[in-house]
N, CA, C and O atoms as CSV, one atom per row, in Angstrom:
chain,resi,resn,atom,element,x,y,z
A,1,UNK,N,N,0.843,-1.192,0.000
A,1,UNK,CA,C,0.000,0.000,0.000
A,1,UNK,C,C,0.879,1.244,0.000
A,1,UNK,O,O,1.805,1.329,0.807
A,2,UNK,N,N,0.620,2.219,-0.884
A,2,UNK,CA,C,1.070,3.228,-0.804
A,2,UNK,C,C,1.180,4.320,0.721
A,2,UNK,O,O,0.200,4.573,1.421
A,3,UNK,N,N,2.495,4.808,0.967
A,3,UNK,CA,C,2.235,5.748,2.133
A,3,UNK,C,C,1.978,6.928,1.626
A,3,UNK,O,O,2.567,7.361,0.635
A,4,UNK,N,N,0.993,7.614,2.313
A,4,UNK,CA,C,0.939,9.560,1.696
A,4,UNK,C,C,0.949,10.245,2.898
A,4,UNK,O,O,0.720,9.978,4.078
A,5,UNK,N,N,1.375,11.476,2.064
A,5,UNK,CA,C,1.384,12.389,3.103
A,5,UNK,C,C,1.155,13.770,2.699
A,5,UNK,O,O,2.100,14.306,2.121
A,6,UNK,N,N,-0.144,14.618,2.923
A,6,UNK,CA,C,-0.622,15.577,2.277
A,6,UNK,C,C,-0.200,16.641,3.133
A,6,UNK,O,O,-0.091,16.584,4.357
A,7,UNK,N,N,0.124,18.024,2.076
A,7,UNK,CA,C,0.570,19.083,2.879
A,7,UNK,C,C,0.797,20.031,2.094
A,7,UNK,O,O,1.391,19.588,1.111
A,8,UNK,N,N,0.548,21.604,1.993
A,8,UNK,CA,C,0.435,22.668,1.481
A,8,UNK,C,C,0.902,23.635,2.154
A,8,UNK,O,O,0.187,24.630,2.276
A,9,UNK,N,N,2.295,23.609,2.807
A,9,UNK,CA,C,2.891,25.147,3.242
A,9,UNK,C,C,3.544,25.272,2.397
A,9,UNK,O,O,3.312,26.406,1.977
A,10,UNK,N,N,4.406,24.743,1.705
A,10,UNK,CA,C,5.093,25.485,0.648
A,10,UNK,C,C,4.315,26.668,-0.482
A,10,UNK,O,O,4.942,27.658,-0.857
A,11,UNK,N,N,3.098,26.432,-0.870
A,11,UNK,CA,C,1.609,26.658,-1.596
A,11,UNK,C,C,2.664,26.431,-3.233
A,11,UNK,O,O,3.009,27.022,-4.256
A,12,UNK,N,N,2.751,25.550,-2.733
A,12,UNK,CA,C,3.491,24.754,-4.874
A,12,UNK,C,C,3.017,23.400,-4.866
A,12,UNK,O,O,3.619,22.432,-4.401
A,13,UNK,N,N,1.616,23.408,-5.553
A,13,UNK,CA,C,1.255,21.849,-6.169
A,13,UNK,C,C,2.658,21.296,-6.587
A,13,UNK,O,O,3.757,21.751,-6.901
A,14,UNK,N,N,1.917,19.805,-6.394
A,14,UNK,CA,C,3.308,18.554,-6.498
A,14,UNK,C,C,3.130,17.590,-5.941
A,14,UNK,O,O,2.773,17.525,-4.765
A,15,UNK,N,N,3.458,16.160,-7.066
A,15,UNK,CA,C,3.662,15.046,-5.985
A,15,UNK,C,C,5.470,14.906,-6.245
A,15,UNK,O,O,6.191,14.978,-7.240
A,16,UNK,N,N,5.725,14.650,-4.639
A,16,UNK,CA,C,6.928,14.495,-4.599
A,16,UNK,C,C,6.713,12.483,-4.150
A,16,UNK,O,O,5.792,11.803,-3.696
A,17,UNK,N,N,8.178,12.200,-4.617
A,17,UNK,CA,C,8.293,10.844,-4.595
A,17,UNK,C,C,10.109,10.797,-3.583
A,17,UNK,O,O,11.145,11.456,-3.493
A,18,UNK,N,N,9.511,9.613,-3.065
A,18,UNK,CA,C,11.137,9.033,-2.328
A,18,UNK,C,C,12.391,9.273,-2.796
A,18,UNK,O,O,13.353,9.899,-2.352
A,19,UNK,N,N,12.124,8.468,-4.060
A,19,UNK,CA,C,13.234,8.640,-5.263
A,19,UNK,C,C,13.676,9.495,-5.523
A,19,UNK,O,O,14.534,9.510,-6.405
A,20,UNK,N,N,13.196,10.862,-4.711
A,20,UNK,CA,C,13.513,12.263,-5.645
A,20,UNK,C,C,12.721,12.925,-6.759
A,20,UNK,O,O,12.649,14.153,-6.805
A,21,UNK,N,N,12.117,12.142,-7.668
A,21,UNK,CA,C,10.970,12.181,-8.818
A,21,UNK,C,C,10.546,13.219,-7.983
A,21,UNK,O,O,10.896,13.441,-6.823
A,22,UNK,N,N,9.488,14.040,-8.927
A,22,UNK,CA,C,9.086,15.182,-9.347
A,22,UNK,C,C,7.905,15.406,-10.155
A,22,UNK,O,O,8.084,15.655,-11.347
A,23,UNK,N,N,6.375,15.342,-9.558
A,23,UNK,CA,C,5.417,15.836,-11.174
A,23,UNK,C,C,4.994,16.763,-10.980
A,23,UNK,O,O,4.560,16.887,-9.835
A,24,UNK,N,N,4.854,17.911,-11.872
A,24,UNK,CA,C,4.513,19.421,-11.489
A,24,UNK,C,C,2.706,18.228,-11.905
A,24,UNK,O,O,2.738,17.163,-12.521
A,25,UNK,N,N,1.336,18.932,-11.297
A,25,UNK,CA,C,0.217,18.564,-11.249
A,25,UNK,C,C,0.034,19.214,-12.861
A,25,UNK,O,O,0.712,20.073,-13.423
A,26,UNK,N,N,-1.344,18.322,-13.426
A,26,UNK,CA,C,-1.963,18.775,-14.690
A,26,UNK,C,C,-3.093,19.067,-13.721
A,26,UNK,O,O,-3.370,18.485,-12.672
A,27,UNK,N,N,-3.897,20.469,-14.520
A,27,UNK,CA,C,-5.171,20.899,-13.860
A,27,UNK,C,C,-6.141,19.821,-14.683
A,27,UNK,O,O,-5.997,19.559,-15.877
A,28,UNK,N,N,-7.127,19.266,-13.839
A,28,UNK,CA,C,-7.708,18.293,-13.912
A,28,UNK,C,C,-7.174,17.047,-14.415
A,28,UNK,O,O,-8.046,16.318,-14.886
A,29,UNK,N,N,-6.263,16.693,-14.445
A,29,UNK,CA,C,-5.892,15.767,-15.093
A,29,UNK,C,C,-5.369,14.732,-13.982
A,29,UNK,O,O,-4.452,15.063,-13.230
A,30,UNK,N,N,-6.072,13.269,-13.887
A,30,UNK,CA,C,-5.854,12.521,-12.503
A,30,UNK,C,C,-4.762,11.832,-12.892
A,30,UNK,O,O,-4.391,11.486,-14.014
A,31,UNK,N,N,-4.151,11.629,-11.486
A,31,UNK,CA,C,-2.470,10.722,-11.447
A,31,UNK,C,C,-3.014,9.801,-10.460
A,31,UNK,O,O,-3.720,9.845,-9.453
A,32,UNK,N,N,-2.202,8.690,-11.383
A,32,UNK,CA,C,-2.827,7.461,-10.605
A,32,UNK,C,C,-1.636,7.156,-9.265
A,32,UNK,O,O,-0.490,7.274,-9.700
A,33,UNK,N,N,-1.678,6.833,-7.919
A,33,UNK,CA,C,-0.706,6.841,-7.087
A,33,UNK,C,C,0.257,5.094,-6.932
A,33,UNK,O,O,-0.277,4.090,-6.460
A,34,UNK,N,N,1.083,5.124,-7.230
A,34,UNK,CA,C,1.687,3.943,-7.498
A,34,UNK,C,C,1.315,3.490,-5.940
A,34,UNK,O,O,0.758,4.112,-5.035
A,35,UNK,N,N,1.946,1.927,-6.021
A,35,UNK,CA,C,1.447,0.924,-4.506
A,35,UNK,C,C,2.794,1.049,-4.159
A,35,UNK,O,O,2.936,0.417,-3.112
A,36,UNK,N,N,4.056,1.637,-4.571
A,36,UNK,CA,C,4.990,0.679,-4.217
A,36,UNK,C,C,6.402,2.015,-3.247
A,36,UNK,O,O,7.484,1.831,-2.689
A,37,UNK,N,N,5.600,3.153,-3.507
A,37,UNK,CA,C,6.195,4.220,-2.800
A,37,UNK,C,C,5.794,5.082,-1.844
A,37,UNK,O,O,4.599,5.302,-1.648
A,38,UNK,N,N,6.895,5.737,-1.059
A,38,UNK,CA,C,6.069,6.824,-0.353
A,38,UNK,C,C,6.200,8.293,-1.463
A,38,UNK,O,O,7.004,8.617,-2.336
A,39,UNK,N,N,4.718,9.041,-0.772
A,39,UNK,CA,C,4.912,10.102,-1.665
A,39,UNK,C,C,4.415,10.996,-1.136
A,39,UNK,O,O,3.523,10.688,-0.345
A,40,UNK,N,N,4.766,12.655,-1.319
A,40,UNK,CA,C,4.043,13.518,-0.636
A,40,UNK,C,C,3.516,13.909,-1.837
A,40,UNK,O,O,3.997,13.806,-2.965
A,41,UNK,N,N,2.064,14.548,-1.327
A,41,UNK,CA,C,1.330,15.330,-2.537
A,41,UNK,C,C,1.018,16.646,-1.580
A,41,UNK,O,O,0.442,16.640,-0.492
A,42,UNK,N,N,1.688,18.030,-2.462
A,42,UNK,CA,C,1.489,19.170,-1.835
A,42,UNK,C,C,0.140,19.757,-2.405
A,42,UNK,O,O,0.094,20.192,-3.556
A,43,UNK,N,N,-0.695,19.757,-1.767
A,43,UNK,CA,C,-2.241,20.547,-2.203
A,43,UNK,C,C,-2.511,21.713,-3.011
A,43,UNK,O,O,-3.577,21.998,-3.558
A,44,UNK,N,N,-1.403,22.367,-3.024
A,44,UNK,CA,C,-1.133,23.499,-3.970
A,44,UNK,C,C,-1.786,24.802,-2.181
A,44,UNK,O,O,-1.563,24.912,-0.975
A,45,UNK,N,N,-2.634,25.440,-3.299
A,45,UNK,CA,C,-2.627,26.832,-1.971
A,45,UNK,C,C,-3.988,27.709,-2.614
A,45,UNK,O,O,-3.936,28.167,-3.756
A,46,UNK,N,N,-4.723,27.812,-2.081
A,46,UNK,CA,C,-6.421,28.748,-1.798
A,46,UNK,C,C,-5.726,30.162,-2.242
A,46,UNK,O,O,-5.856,30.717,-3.332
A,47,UNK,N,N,-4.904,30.632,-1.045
A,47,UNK,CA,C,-5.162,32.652,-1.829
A,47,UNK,C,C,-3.409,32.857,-1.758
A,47,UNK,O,O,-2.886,33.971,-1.761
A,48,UNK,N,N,-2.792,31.820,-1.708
A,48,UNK,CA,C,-1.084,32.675,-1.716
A,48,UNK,C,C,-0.133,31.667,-2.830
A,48,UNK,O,O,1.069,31.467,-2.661
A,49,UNK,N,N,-0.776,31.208,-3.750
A,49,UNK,CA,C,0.115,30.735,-4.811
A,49,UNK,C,C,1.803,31.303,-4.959
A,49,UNK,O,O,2.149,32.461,-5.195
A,50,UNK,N,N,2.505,30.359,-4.786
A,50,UNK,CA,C,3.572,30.200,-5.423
A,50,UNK,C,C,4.275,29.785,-6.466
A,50,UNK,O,O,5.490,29.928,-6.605
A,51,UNK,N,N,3.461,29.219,-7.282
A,51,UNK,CA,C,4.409,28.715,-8.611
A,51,UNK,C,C,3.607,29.241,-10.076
A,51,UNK,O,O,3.363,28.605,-11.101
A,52,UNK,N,N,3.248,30.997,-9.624
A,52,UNK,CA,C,3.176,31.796,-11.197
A,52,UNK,C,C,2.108,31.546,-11.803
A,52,UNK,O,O,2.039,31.839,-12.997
A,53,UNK,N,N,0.861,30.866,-11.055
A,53,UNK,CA,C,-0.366,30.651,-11.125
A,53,UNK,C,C,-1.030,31.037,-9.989
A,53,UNK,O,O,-1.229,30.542,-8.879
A,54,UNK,N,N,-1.351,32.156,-10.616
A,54,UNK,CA,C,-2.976,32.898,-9.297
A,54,UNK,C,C,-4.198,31.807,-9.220
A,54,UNK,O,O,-4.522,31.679,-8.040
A,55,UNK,N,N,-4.696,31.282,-9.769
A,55,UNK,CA,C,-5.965,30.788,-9.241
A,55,UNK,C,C,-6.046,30.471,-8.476
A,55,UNK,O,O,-4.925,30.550,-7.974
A,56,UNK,N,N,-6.891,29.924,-7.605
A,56,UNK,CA,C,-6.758,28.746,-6.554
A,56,UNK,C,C,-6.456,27.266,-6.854
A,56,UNK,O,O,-7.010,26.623,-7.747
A,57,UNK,N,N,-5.514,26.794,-6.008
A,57,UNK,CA,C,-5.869,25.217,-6.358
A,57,UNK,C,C,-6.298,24.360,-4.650
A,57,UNK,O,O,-6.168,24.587,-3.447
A,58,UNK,N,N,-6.953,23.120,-5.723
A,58,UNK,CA,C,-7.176,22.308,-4.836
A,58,UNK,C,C,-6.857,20.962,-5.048
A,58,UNK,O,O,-6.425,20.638,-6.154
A,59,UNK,N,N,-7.056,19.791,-3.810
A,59,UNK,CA,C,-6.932,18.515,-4.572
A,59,UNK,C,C,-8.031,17.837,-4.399
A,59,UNK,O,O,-8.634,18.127,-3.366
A,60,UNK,N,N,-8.507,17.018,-5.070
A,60,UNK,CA,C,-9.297,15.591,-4.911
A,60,UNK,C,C,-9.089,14.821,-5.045
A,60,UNK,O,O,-8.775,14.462,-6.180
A,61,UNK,N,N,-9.107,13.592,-3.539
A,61,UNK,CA,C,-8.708,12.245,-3.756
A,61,UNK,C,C,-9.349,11.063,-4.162
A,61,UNK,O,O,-9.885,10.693,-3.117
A,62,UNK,N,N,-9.569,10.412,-4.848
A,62,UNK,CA,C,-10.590,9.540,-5.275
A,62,UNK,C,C,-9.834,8.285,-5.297
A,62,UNK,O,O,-8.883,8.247,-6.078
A,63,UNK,N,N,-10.114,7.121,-4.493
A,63,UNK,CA,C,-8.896,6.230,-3.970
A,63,UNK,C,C,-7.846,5.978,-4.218
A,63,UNK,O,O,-7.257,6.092,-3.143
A,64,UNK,N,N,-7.007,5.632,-5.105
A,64,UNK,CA,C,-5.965,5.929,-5.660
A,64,UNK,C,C,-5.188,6.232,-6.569
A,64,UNK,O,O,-4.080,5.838,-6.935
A,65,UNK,N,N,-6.368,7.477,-7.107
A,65,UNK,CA,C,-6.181,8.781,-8.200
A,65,UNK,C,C,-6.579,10.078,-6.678
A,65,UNK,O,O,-7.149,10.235,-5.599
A,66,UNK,N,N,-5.511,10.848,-8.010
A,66,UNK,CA,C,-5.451,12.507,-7.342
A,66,UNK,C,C,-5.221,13.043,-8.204
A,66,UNK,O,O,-4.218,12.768,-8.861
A,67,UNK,N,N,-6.395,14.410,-8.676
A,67,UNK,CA,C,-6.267,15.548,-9.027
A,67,UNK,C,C,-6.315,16.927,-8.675
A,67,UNK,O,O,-7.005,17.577,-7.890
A,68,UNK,N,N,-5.421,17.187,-9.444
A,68,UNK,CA,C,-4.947,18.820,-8.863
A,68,UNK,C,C,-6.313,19.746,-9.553
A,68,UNK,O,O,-6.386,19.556,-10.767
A,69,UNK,N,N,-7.167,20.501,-9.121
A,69,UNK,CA,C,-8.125,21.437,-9.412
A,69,UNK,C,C,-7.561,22.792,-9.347
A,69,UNK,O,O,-7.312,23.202,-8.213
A,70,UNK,N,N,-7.293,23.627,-10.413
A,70,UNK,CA,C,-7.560,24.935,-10.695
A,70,UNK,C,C,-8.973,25.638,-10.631
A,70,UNK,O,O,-9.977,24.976,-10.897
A,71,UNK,N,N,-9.077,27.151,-10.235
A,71,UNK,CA,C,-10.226,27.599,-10.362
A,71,UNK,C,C,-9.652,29.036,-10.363
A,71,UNK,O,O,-8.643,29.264,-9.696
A,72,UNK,N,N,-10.204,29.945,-11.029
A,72,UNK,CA,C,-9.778,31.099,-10.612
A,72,UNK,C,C,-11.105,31.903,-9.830
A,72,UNK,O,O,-12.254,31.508,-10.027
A,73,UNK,N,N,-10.701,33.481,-8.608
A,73,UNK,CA,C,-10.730,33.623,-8.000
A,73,UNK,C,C,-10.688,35.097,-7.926
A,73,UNK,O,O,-10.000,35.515,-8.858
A,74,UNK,N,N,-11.250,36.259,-7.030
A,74,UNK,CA,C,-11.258,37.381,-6.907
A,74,UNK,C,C,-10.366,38.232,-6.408
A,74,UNK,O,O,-10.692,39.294,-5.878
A,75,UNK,N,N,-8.963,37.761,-6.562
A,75,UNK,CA,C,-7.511,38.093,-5.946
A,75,UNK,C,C,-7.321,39.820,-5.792
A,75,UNK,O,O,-6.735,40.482,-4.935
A,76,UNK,N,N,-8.052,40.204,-6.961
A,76,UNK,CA,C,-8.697,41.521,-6.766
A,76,UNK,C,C,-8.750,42.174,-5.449
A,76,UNK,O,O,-7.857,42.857,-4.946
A,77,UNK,N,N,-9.867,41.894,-4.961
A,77,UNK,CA,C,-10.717,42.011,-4.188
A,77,UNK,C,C,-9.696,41.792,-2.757
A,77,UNK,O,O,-9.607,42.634,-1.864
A,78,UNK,N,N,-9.096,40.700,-2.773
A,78,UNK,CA,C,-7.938,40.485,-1.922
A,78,UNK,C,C,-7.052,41.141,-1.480
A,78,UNK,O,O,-6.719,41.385,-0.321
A,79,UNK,N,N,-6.323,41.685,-3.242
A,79,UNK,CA,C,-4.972,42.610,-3.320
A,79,UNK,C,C,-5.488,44.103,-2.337
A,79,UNK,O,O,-4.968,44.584,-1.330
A,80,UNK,N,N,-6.477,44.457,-2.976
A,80,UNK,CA,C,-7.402,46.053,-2.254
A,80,UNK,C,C,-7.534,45.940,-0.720
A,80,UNK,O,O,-7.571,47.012,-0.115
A,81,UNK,N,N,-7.628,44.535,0.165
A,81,UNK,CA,C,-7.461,44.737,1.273
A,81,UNK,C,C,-6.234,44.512,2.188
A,81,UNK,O,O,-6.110,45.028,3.298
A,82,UNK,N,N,-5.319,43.663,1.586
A,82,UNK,CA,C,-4.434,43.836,1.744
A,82,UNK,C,C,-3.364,45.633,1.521
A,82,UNK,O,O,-2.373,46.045,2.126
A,83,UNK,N,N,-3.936,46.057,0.743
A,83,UNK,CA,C,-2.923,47.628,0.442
A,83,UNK,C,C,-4.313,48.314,1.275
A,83,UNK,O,O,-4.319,49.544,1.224
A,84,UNK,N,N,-5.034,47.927,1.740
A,84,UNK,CA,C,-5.537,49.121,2.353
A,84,UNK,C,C,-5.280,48.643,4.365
A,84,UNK,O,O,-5.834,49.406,5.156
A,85,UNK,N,N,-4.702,47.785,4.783
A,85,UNK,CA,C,-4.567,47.418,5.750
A,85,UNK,C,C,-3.227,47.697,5.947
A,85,UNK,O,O,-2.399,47.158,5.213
A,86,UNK,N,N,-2.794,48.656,7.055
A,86,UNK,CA,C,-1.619,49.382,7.257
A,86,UNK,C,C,-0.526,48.431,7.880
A,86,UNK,O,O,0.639,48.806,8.010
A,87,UNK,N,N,-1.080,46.850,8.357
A,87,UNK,CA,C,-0.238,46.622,8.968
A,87,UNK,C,C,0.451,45.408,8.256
A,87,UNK,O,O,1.349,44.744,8.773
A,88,UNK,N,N,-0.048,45.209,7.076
A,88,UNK,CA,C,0.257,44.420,6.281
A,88,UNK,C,C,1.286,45.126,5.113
A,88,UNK,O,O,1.087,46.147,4.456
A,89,UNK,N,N,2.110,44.476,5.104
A,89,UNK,CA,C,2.829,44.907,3.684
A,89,UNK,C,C,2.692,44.680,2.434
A,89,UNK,O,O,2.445,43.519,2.109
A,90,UNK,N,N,2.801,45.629,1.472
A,90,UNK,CA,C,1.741,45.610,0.129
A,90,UNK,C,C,2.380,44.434,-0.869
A,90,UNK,O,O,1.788,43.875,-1.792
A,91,UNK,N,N,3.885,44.193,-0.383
A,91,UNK,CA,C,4.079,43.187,-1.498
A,91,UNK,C,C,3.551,41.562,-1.229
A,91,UNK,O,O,3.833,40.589,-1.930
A,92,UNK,N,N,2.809,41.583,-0.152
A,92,UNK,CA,C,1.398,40.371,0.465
A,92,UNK,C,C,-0.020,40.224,-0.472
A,92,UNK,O,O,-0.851,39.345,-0.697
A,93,UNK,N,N,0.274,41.917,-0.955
A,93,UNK,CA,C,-0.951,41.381,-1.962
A,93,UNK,C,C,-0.315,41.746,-3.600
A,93,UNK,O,O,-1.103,41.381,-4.472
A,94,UNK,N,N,0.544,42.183,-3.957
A,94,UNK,CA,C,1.023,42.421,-5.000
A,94,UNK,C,C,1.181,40.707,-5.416
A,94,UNK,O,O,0.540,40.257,-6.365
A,95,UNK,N,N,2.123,39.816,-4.574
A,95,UNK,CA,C,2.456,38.845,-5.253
A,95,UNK,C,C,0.979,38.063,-5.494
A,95,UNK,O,O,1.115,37.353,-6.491
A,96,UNK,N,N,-0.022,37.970,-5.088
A,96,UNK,CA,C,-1.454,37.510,-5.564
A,96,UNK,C,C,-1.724,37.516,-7.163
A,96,UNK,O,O,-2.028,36.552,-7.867
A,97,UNK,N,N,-1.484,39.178,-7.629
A,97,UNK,CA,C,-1.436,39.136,-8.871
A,97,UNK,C,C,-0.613,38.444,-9.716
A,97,UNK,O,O,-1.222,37.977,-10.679
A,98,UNK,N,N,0.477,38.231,-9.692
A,98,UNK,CA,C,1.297,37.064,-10.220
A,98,UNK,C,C,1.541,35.193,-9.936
A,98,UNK,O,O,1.632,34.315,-10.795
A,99,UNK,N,N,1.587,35.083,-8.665
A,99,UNK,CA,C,1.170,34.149,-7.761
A,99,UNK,C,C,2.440,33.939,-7.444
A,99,UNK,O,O,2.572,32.733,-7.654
A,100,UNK,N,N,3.396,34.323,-7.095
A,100,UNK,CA,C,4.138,34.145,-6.306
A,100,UNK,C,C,4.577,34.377,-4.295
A,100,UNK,O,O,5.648,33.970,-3.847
């Protein structure tokens, strides 16, 4: 049986593998989870993207398929309260617009 281990602080979709391996996620597109490794799958990230994609992502597990879900999102709306909140620093909502 496969071991997992789900987790999203980095906010960079990904399944990482033992081996080192590497799959950046396809939006909607399901990966089937091999039996024979451990693997982390990073969830990607709701409002602070890091990897140059604003939307939101999410995952869904469906027993042993996982897909990465894109959606986009009112980051807008976000960025404006962030620069209007003094105690926050503006490049908190600047990187929204890019997703970093």
């Amino acid at each position: 049986a496969p071991q997992l281990t789900f987790v999203g602080h980095s906010h960079v979709p990904g399944i990482f593998f033992e081996s080192r391996k590497y799959i950046a996620p396809v939006n909607n597109e399901p990966f089937e989870i091999p039996t024979n490794e451990k693997i982390i799958i990073n969830v990607g990230s709701v409002g602070q993207p890091r990897d140059y994609d604003n939307r939101a992502c999410w995952v869904e597990v469906d027993g042993r398929r996982v897909t990465h879900h894109r959606v986009p999102y009112n980051f807008h709306q976000t960025y404006e309260k962030v620069r209007s909140t003094r105690m926050l620093h503006i490049s908190l909502g600047a990187r929204l617009i890019i997703g970093v």
